[in-house]
C-alpha positions in Angstrom: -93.0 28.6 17.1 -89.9 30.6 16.4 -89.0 30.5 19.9 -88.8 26.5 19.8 -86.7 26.8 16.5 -84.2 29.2 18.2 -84.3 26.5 21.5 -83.7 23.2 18.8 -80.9 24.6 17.3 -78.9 25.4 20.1 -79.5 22.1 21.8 -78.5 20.1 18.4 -75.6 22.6 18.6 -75.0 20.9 22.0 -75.9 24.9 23.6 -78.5 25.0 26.4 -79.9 28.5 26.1 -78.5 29.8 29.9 -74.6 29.3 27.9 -75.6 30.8 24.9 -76.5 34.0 27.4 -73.4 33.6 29.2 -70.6 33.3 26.1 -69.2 36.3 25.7 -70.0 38.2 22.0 -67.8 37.1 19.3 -64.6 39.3 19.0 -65.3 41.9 16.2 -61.9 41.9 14.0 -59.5 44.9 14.6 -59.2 47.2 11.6 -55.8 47.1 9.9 -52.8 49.7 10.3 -53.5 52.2 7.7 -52.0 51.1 3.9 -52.4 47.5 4.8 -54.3 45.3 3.0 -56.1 42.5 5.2 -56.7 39.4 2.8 -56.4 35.8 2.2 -54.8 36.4 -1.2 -52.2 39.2 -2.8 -51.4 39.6 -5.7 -47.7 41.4 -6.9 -46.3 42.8 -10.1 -42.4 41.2 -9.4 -41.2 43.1 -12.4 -42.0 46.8 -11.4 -41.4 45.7 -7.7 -37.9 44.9 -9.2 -37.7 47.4 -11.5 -38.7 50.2 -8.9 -37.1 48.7 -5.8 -33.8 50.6 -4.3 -32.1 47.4 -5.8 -33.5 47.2 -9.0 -32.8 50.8 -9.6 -29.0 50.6 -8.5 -28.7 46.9 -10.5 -30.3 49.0 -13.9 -28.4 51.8 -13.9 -25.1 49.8 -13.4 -26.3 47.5 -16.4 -27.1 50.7 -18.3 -23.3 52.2 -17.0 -22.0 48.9 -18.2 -23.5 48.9 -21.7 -22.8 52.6 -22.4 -19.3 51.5 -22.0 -19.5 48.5 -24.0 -21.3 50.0 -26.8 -18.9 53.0 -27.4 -16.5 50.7 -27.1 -17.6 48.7 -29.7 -18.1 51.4 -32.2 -14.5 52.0 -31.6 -13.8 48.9 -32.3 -16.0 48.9 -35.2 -14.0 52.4 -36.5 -10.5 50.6 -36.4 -11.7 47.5 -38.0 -13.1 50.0 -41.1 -9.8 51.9 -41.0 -8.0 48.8 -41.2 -10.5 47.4 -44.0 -9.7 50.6 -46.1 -6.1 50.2 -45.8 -5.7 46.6 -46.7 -8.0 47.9 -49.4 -5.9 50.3 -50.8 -2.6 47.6 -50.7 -4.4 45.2 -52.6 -3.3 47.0 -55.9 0.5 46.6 -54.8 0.6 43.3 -53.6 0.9 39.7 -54.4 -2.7 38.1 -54.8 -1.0 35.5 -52.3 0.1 37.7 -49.5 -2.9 39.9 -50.3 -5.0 36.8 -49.1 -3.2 35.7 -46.2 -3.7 39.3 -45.1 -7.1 39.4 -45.7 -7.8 36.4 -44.2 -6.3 37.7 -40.5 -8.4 40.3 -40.8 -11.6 38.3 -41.4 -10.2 35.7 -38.2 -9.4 39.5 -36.4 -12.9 40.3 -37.1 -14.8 37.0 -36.3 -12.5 37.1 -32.7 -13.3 40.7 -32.3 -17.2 39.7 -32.6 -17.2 36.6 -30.9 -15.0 38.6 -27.7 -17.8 41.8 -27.7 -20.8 39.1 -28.1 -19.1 37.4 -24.6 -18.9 40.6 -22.7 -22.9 41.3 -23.7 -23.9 37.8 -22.7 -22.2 38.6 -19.0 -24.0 41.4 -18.6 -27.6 39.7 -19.4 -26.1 37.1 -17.1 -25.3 39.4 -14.6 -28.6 41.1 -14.8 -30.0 37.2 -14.2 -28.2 37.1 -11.5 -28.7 40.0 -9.6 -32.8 39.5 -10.4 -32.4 36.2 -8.6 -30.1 37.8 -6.0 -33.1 40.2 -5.1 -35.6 37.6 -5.1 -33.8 35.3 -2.6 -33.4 38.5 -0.2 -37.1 39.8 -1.0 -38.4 36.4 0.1 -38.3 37.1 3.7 -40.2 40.9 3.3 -42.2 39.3 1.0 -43.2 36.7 3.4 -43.6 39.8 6.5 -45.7 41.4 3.9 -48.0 38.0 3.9 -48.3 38.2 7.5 -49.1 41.6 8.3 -52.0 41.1 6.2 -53.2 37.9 7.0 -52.4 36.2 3.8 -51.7 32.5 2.6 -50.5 33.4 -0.5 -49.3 35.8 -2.8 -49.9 35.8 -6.8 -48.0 37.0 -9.9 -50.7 39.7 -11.1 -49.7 39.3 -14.6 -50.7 35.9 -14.5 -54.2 36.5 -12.2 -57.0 36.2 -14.6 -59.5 39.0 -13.1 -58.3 40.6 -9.4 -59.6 43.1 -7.4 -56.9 46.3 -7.1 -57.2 46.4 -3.5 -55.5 43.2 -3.3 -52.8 44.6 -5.2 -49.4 45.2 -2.7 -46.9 45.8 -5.2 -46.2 49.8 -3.9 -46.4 48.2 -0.2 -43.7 45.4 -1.2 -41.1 48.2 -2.6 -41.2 50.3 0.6 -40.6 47.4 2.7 -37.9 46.3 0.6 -36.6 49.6 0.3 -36.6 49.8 4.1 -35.6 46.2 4.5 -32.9 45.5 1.9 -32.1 49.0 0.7 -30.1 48.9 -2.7 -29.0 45.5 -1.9 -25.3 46.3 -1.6 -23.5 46.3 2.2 -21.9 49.5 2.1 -22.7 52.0 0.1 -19.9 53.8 0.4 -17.8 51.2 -2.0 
């Protein structure tokens, strides 16, 4: 009875059993290169691989560089503007109340231009930082994409925003050496 079971399904499957005897056995998948992950779906932390990443580090400690200088020179700023406080402070005894307020007046418009100038130069460094996040992006798109392929996936998903996941899906360290290998710190020469 089994038998006849066995010999119906292969006929509906349009199999006579002589060709099911002669197909060669189905072709047992390879196993991956070692520290690749074979599957359908990835998932990626973009931040750390940012963050981590030969370009990410270089872009952060330039922002860092950047804003080091900016703040020390604001407190500079921030020390002459106190000075000059004090001393119109002190001349307010001796002077007209008239010219006393014109002069206090250009140094509130000093101040507001002062802040408004240091706000600028903070907002082009968050800008910059924008930029050079979408900078790497656009180059990690190709690795990214390399990545997908050497391990057979359609897709690859932002892990903060997967629900439940399985940590073997997870080829964030795998995506930072190939774009450390790949784009390096992002910059052409070094040497400049």
């Amino acid at each position: 009875m089994r038998r006849t079971c066995v010999v119906l399904t292969l006929l509906l499957a349009g199999v006579t059993p002589g060709q099911a005897q002669d197909r060669p056995p189905a072709e047992t998948p390879q196993p991956a290169p070692s520290g690749v992950v074979i599957s359908p779906v990835l998932t990626i932390d973009s931040e750390r691989m940012f963050r981590e990443s030969a370009f990410g580090q270089r872009v952060s400690q330039e922002i860092e560089d950047q804003s080091t200088v900016l703040a020390k020179e604001n407190r500079e700023i921030e020390a002459a503007l106190e000075a000059e406080e004090r001393a119109l402070t002190e001349q307010r005894a001796t002077l007209e109340p008239a010219e006393f307020r014109s002069l206090a007046d250009a140094f509130d418009e000093k101040v507001q231009r002062t802040r408004t100038e240091q706000a600028a130069k903070n907002r082009d460094l968050n800008e910059r930082l924008d930029s050079e996040r979408e900078r790497f992006l656009e180059a990690a798109a190709p690795v990214l994409e390399q990545l997908m392929r050497n391990s057979d996936a359609a897709v690859i998903l932002e892990r903060r925003r997967v629900f439940v996941s399985s940590a073997a899906i997870e080829v964030t360290d795998q995506a930072i050496d190939l774009l450390d290998e790949t784009i390096g710190t992002g910059v052409a020469n070094p040497e400049d």
